[in-house]
Structure formats: structure tokens, C-alpha cells
N, C-alpha and C positions, 0 to 999 in steps of 0.2 A: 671225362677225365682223359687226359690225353698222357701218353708214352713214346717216350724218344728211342726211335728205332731205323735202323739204317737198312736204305734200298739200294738194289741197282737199277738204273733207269736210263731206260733209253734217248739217245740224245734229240729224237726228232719228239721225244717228249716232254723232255725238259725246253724244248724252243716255245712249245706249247703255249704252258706254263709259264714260262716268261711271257708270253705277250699277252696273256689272258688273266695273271692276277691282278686282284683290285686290291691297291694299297704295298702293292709290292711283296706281299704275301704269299709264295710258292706254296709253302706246307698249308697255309688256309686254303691253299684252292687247289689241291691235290686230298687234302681230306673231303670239301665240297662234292670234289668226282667220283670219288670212293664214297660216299654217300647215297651221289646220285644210284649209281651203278649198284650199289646193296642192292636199294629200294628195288630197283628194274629188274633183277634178277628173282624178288622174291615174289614181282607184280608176274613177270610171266612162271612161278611156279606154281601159284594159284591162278593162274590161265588156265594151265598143263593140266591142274586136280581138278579142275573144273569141268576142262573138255573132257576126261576121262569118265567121270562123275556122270556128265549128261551124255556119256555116249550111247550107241543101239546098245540093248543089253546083248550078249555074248547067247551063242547056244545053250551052253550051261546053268547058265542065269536064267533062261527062258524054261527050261525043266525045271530049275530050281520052285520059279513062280508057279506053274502049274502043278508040281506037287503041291504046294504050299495054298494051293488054291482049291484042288480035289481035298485033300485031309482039311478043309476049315469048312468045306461043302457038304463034307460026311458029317465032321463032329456037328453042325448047325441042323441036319435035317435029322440025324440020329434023338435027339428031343423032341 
């Protein structure tokens, strides 16, 4: 669904646009790039969570594990 909504836009972008719609379509090919540009933004923020995700685990993390490794060592040989 689309909504009529007014920009300001800069004139070496609107030359752009002119020379790059197909069919004479500005607004088809300024939604197109808004498109593109979502997608890209949201591919590099699942990058970002990603490297984050696989990163070294932190100091904190590495205690965390080791308790979490002694207490599952105790509770297992306590039987």
C-alpha cells in the first residue's frame, strides 16, 4: 500500500533519479532505493548480532561458564 507523502530532496538526487527511472517513474525508483537500502541496513544488523553473538566470550562470561561448569560437576558426582 502506498501513501502520498512529501520530501525534501536534494537536487544531485533528484538528477539521479531522473536518469536512472525506467519508465519515467521517479517515485517507482525512489521507493526501489528505499527498498534496497531497508533490506541493507537490516542485512548488516544481523552481521552486527551475529559478530557479537560469535564473538570471544568476555571475562564475565568465562566465570559465568566455569561456575556453571563446577555446580553441574558437584550436582553429577554428588549421586
Amino acid at each position: 500500500m502506498r501513501s502520498p507523502k512529501t520530501f525534501t530532496i536534494d537536487k544531485d538526487i533528484l538528477r539521479y533519479l531522473a536518469g536512472t527511472a525506467r519508465d519515467g517513474s521517479e517515485g517507482g525508483r525512489v521507493n526501489e532505493l528505499l527498498q534496497e537500502a531497508i533490506e541493507r541496513e537490516a542485512y548488516q544488523r544481523l552481521e552486527a548480532e551475529a559478530a557479537k553473538f560469535f564473538a570471544a566470550p568476555t571475562r564475565s562470561a568465562r566465570r559465568e561458564m566455569k561456575s556453571f561448569q563446577s555446580a553441574a560437576i558437584k550436582s553429577i558426582t554428588r549421586d
